[in-house]
N, CA, C and O atoms as a GROMACS GRO file, in nm:
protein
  476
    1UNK      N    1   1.498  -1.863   2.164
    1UNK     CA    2   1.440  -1.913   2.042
    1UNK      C    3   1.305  -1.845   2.015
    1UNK      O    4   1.281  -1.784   1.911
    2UNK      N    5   1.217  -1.862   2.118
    2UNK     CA    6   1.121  -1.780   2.068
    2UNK      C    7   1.083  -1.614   2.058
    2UNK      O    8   0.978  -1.554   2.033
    3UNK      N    9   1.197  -1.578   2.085
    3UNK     CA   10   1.208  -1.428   2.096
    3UNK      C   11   1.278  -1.401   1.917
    3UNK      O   12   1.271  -1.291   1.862
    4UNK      N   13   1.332  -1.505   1.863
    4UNK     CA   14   1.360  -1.527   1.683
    4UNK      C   15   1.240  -1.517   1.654
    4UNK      O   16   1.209  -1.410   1.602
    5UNK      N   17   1.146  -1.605   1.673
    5UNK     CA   18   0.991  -1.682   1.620
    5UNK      C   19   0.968  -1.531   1.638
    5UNK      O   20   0.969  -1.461   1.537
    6UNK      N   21   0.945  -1.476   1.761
    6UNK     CA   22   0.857  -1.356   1.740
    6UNK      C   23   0.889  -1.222   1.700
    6UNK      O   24   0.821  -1.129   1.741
    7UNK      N   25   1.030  -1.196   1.588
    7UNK     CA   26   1.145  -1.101   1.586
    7UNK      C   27   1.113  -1.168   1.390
    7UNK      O   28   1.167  -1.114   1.294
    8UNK      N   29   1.086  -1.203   1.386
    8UNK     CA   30   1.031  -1.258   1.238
    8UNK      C   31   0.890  -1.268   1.176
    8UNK      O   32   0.860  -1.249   1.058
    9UNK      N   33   0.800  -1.303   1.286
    9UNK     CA   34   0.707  -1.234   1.290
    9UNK      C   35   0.647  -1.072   1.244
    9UNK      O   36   0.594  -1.009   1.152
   10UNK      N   37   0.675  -1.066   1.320
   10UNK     CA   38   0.694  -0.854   1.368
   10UNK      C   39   0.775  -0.836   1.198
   10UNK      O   40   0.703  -0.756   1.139
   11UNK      N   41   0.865  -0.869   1.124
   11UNK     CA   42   0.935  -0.835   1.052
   11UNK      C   43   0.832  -0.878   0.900
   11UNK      O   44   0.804  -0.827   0.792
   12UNK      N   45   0.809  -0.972   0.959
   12UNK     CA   46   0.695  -1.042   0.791
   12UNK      C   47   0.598  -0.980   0.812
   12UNK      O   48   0.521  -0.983   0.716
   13UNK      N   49   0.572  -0.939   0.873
   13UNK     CA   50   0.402  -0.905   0.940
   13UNK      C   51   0.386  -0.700   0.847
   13UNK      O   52   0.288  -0.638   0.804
   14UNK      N   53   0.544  -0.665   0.856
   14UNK     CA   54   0.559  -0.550   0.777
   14UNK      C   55   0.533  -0.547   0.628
   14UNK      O   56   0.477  -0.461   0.560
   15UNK      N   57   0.610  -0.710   0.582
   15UNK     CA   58   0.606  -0.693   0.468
   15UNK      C   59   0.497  -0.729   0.410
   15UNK      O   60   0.502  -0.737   0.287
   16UNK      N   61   0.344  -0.768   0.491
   16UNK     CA   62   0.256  -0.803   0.434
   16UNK      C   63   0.133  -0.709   0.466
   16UNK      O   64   0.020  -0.713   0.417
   17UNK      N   65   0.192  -0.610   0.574
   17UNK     CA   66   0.072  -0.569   0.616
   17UNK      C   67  -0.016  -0.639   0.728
   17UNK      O   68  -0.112  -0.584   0.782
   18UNK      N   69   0.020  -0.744   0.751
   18UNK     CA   70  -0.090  -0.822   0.784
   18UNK      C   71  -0.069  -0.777   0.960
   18UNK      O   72   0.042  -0.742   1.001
   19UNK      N   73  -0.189  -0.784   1.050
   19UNK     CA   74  -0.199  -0.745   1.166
   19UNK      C   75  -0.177  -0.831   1.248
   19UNK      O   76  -0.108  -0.790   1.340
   20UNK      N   77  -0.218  -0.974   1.257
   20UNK     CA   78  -0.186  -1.079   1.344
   20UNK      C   79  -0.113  -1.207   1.207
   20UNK      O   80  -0.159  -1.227   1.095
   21UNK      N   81  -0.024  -1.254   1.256
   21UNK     CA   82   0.059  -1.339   1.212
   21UNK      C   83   0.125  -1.454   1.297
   21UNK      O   84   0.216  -1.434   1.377
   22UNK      N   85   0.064  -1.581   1.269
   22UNK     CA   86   0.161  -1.688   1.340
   22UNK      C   87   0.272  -1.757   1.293
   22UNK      O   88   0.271  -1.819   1.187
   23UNK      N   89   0.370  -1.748   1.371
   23UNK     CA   90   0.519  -1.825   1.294
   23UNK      C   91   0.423  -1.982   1.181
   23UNK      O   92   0.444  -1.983   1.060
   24UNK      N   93   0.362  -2.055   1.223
   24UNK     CA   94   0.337  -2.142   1.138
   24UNK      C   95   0.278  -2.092   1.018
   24UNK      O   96   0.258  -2.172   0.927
   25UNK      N   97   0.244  -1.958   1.004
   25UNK     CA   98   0.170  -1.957   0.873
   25UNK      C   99   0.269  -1.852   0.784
   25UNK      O  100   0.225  -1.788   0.689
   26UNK      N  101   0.391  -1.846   0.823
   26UNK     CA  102   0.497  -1.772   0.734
   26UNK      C  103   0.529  -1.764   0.634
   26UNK      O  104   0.548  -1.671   0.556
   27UNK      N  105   0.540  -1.915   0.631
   27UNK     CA  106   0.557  -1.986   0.484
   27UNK      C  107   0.688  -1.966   0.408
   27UNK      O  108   0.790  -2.027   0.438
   28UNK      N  109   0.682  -1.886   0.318
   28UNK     CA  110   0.809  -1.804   0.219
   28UNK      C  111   0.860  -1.695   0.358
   28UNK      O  112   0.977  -1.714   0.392
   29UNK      N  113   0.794  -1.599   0.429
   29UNK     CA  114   0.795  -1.532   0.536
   29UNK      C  115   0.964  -1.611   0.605
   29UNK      O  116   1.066  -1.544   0.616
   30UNK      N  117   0.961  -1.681   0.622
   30UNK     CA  118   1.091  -1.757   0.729
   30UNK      C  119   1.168  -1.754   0.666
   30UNK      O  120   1.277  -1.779   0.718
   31UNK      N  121   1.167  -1.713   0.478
   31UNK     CA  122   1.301  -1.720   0.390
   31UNK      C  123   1.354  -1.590   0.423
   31UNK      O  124   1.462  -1.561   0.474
   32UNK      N  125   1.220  -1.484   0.368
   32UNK     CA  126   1.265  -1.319   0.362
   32UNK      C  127   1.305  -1.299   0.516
   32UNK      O  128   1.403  -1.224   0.526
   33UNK      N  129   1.261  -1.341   0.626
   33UNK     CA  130   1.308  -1.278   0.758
   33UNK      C  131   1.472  -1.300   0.756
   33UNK      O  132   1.556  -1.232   0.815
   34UNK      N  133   1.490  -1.392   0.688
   34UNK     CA  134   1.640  -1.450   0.685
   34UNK      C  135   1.704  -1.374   0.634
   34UNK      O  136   1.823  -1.386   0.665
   35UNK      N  137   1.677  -1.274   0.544
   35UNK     CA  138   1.779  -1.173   0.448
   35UNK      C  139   1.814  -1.068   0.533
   35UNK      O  140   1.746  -1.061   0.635
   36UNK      N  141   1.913  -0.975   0.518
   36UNK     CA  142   1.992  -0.907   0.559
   36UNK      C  143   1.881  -0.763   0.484
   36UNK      O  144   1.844  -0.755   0.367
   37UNK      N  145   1.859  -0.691   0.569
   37UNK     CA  146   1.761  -0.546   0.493
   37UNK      C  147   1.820  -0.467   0.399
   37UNK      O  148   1.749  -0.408   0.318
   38UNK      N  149   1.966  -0.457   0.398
   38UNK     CA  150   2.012  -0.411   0.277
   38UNK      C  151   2.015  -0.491   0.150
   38UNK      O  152   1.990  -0.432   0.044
   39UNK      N  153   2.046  -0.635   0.151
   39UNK     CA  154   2.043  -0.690   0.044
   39UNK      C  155   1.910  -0.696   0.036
   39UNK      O  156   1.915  -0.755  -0.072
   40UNK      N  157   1.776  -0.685   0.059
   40UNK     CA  158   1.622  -0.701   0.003
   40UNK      C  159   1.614  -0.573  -0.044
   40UNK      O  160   1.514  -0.551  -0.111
   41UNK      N  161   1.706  -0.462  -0.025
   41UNK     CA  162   1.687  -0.309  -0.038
   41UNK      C  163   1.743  -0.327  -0.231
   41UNK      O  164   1.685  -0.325  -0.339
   42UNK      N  165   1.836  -0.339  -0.199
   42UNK     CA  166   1.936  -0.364  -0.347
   42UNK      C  167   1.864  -0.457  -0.425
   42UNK      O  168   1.848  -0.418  -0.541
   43UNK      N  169   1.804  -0.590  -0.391
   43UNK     CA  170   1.783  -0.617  -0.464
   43UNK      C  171   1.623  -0.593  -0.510
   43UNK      O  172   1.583  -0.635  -0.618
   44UNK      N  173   1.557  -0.539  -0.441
   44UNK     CA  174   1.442  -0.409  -0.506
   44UNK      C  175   1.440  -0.316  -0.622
   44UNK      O  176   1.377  -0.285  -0.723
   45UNK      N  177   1.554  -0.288  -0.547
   45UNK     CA  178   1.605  -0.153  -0.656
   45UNK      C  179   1.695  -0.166  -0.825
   45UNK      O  180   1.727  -0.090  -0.916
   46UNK      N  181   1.709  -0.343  -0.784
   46UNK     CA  182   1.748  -0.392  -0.902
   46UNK      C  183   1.674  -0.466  -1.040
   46UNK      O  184   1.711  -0.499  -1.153
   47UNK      N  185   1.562  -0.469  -0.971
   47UNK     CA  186   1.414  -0.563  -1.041
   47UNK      C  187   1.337  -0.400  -1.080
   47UNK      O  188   1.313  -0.378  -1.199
   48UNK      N  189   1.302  -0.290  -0.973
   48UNK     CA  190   1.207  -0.197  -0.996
   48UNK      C  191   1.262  -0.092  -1.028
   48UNK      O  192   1.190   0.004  -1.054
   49UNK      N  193   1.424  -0.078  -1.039
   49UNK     CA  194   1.446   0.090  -1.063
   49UNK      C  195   1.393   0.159  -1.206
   49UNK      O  196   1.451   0.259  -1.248
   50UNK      N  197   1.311   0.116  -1.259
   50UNK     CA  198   1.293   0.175  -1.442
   50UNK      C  199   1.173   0.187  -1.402
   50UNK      O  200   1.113   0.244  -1.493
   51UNK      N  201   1.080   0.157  -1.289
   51UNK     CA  202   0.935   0.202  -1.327
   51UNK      C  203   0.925   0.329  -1.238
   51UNK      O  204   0.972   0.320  -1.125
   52UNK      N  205   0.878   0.428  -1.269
   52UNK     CA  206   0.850   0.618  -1.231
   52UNK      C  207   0.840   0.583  -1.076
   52UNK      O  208   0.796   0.469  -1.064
   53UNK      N  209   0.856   0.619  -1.004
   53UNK     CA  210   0.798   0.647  -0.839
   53UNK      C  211   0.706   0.685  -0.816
   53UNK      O  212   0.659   0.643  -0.710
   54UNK      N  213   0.629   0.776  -0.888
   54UNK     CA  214   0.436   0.790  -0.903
   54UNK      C  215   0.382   0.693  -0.948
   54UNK      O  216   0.260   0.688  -0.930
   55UNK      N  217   0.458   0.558  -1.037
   55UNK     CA  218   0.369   0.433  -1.049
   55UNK      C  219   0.400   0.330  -0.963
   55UNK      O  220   0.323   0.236  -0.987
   56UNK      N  221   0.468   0.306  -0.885
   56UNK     CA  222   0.545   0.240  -0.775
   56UNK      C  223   0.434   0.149  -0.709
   56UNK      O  224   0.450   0.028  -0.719
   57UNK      N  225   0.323   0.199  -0.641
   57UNK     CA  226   0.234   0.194  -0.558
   57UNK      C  227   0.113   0.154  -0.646
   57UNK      O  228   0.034   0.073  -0.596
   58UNK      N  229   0.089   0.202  -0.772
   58UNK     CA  230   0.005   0.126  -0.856
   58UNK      C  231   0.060  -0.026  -0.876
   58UNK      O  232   0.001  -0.129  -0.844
   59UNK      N  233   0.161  -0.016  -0.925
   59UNK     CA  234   0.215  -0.190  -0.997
   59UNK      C  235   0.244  -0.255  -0.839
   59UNK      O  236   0.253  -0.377  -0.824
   60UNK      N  237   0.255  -0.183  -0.753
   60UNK     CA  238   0.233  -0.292  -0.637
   60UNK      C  239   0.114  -0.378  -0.569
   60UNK      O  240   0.116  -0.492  -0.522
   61UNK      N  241   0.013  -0.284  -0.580
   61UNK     CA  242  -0.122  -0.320  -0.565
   61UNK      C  243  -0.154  -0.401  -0.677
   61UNK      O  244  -0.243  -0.480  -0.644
   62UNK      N  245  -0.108  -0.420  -0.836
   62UNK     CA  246  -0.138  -0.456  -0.967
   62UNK      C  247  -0.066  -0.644  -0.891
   62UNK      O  248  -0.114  -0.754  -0.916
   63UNK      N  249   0.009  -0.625  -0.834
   63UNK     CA  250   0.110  -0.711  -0.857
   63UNK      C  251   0.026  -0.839  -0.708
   63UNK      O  252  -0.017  -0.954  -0.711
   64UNK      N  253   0.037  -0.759  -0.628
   64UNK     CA  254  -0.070  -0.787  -0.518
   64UNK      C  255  -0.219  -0.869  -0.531
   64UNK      O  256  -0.260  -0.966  -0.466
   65UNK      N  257  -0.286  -0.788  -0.643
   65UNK     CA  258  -0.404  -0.822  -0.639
   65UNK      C  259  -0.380  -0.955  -0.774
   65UNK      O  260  -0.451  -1.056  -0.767
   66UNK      N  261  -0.286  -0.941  -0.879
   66UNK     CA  262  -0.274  -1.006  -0.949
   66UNK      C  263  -0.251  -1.200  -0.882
   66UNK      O  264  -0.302  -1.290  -0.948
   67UNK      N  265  -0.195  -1.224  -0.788
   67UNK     CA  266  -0.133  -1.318  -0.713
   67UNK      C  267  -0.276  -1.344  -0.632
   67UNK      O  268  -0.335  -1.451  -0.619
   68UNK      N  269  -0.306  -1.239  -0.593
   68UNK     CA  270  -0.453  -1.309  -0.506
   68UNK      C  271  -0.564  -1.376  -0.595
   68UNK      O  272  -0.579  -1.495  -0.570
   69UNK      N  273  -0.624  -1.337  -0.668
   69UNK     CA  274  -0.689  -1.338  -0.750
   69UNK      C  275  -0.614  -1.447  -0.863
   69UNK      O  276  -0.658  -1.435  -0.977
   70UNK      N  277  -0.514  -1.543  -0.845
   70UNK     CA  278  -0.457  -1.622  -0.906
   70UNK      C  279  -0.518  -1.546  -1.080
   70UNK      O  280  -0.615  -1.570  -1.152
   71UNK      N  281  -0.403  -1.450  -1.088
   71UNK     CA  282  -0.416  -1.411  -1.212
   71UNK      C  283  -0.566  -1.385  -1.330
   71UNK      O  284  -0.571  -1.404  -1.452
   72UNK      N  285  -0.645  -1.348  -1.258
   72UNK     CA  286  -0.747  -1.341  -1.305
   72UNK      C  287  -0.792  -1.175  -1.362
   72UNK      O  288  -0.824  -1.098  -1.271
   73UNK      N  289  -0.793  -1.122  -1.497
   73UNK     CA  290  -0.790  -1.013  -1.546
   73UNK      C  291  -0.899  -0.969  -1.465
   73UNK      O  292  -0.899  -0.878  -1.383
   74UNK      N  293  -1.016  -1.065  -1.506
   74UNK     CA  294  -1.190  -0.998  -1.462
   74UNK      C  295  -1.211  -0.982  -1.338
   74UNK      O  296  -1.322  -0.938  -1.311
   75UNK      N  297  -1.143  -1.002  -1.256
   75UNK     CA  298  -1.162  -0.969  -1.084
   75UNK      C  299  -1.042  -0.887  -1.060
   75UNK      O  300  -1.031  -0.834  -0.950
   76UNK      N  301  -0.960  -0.872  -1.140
   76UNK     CA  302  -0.859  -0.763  -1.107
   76UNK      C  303  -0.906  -0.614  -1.114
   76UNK      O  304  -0.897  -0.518  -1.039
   77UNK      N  305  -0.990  -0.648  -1.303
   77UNK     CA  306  -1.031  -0.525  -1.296
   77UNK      C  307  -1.165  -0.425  -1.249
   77UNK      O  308  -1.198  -0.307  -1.266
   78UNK      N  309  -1.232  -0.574  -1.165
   78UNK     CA  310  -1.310  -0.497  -1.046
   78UNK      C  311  -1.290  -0.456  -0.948
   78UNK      O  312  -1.356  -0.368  -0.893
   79UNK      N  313  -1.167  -0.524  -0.894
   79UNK     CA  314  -1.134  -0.447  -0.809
   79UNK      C  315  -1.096  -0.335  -0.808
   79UNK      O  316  -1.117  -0.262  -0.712
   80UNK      N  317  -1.022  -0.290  -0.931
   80UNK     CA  318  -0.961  -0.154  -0.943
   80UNK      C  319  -1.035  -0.079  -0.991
   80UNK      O  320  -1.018   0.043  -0.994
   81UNK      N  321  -1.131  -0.140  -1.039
   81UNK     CA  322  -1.268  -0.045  -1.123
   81UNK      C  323  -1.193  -0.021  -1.262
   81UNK      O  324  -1.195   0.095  -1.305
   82UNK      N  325  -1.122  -0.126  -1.344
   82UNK     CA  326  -1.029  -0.055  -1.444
   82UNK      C  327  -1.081  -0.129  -1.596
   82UNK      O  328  -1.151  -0.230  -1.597
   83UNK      N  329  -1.046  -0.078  -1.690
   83UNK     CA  330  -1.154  -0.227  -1.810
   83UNK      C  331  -1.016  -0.313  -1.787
   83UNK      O  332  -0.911  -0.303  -1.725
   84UNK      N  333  -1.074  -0.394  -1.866
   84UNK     CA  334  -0.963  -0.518  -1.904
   84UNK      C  335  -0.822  -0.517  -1.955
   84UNK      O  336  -0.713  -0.554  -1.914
   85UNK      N  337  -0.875  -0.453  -2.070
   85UNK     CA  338  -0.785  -0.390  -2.133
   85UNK      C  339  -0.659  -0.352  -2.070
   85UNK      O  340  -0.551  -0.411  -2.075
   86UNK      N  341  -0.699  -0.208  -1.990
   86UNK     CA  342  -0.602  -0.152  -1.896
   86UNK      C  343  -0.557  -0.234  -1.817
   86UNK      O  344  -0.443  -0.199  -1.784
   87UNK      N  345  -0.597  -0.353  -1.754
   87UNK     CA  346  -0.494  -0.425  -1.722
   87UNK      C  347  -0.394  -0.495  -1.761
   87UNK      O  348  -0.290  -0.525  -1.703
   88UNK      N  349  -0.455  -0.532  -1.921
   88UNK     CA  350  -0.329  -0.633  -1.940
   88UNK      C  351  -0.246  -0.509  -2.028
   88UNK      O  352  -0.150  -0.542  -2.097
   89UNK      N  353  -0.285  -0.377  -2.021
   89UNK     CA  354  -0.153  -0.292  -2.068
   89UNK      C  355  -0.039  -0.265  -1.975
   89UNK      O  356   0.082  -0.250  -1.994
   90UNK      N  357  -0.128  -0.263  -1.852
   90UNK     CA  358  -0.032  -0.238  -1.755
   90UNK      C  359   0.072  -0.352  -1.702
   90UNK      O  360   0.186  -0.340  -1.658
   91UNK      N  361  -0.006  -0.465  -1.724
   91UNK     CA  362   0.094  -0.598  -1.700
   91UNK      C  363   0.194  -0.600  -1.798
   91UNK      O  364   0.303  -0.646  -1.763
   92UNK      N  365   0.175  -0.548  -1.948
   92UNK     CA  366   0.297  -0.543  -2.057
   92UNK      C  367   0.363  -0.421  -1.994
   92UNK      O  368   0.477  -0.404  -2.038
   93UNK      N  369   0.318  -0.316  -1.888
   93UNK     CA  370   0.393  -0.219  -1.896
   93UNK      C  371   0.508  -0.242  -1.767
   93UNK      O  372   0.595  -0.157  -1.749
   94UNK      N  373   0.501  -0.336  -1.701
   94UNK     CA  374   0.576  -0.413  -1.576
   94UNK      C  375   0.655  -0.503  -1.657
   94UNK      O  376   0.765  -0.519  -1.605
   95UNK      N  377   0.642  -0.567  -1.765
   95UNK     CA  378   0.733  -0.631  -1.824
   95UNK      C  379   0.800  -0.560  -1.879
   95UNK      O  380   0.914  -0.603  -1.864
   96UNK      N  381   0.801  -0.431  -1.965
   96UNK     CA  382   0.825  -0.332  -2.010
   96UNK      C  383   0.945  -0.282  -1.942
   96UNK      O  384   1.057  -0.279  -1.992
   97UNK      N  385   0.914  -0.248  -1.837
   97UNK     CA  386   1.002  -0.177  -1.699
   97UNK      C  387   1.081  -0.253  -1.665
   97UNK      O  388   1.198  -0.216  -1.674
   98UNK      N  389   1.054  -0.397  -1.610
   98UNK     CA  390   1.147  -0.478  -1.555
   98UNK      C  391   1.205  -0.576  -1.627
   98UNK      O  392   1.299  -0.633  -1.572
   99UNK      N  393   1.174  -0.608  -1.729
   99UNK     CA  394   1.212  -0.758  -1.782
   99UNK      C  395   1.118  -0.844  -1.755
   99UNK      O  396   1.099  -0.912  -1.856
  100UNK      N  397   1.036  -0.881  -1.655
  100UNK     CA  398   0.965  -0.951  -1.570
  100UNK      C  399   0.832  -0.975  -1.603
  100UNK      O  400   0.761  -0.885  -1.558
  101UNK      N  401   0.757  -1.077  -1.673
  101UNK     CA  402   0.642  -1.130  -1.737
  101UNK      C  403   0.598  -1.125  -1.589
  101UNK      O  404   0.683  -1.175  -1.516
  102UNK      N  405   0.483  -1.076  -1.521
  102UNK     CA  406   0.411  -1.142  -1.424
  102UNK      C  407   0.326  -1.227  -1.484
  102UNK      O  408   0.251  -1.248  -1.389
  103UNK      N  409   0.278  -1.301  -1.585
  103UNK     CA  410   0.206  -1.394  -1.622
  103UNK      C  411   0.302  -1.505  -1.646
  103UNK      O  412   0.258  -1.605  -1.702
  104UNK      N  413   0.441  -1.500  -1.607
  104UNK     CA  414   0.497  -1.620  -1.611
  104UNK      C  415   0.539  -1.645  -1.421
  104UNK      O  416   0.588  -1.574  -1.332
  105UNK      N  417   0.487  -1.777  -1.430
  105UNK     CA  418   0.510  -1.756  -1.237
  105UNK      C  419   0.631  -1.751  -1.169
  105UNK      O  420   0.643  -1.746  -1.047
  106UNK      N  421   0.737  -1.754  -1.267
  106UNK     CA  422   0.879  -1.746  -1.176
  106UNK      C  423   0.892  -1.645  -1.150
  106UNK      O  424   0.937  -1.619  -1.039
  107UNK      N  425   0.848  -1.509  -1.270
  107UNK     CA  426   0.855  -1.420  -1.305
  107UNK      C  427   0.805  -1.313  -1.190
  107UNK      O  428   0.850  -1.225  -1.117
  108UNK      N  429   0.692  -1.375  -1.221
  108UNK     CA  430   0.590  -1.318  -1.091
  108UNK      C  431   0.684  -1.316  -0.943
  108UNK      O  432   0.742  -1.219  -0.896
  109UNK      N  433   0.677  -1.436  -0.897
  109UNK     CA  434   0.731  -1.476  -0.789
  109UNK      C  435   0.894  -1.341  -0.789
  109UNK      O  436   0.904  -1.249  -0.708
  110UNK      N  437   0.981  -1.366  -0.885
  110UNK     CA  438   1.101  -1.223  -0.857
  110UNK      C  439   1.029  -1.094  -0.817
  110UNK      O  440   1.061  -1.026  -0.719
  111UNK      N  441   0.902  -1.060  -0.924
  111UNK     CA  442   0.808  -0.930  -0.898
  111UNK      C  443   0.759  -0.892  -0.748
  111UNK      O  444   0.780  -0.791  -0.680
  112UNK      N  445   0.691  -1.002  -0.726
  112UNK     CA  446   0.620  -1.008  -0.623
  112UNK      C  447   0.729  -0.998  -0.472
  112UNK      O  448   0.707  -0.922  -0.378
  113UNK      N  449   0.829  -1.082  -0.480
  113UNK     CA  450   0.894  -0.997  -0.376
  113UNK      C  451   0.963  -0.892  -0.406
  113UNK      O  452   0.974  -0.861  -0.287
  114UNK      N  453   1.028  -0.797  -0.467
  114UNK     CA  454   1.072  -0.700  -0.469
  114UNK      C  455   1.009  -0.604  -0.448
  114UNK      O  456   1.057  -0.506  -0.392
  115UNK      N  457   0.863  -0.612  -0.496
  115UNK     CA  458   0.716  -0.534  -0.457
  115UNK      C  459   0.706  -0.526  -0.240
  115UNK      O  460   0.713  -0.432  -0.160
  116UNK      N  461   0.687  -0.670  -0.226
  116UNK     CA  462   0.666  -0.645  -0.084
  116UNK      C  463   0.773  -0.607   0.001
  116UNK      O  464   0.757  -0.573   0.118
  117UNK      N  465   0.888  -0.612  -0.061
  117UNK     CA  466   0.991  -0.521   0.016
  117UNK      C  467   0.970  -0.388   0.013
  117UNK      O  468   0.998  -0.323   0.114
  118UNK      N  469   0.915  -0.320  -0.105
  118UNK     CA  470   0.890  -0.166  -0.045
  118UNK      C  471   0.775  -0.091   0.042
  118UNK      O  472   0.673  -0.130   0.100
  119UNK      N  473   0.821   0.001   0.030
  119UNK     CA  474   0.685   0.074   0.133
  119UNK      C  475   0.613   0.120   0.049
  119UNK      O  476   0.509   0.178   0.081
   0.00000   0.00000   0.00000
């Protein structure tokens, strides 16, 4: 059993980046460890295949920082050093691509994992 606990770990811990991780703080983590790597593959590629592969890594970080920052334009776009503006073009340009409002939270929530499944 605890060789699962720590085999899920190690596996969420990829999809977040994160360096130390405890099974109690998984959260959603204990759903995605549960998926099969091809079906999180497919269904990536089914939410993100229309946005370029040179913007891939932008709208992931967009998508990232958007969720931390509980949707907040003005700390998004300090972080990125970007005006305002440019953010909320780029948020129409993720809806654009995917179907997918990230300012609506279900929306988000489909975005947001298909995002942390890639590299």
């Amino acid at each position: 059993m605890f060789f699962y606990f720590t085999q899920n770990i190690l596996y969420y811990g990829g999809y977040t980046n994160n360096k130390i991780t405890f099974y109690e703080d998984l959260d959603i983590g204990k759903i995605i460890t549960s998926i099969e790597s091809k079906e999180i593959y497919v269904y990536s590629f089914m939410i993100l295949k229309n946005i370029p592969n040179k913007d891939l890594r932008f709208y992931k970080s967009l998508i990232n920082l958007y969720g931390k920052y509980n949707g907040s334009i003005n700390k998004i776009s300090e972080n990125l050093y970007m005006h305002k503006n440019t953010i909320q073009y780029r948020l129409n340009k993720i809806k654009e691509f995917t179907g997918y409002d990230p300012r609506n939270i279900k929306d988000y929530m489909v975005l947001w994992f298909a995002f942390i499944s890639i590299d």
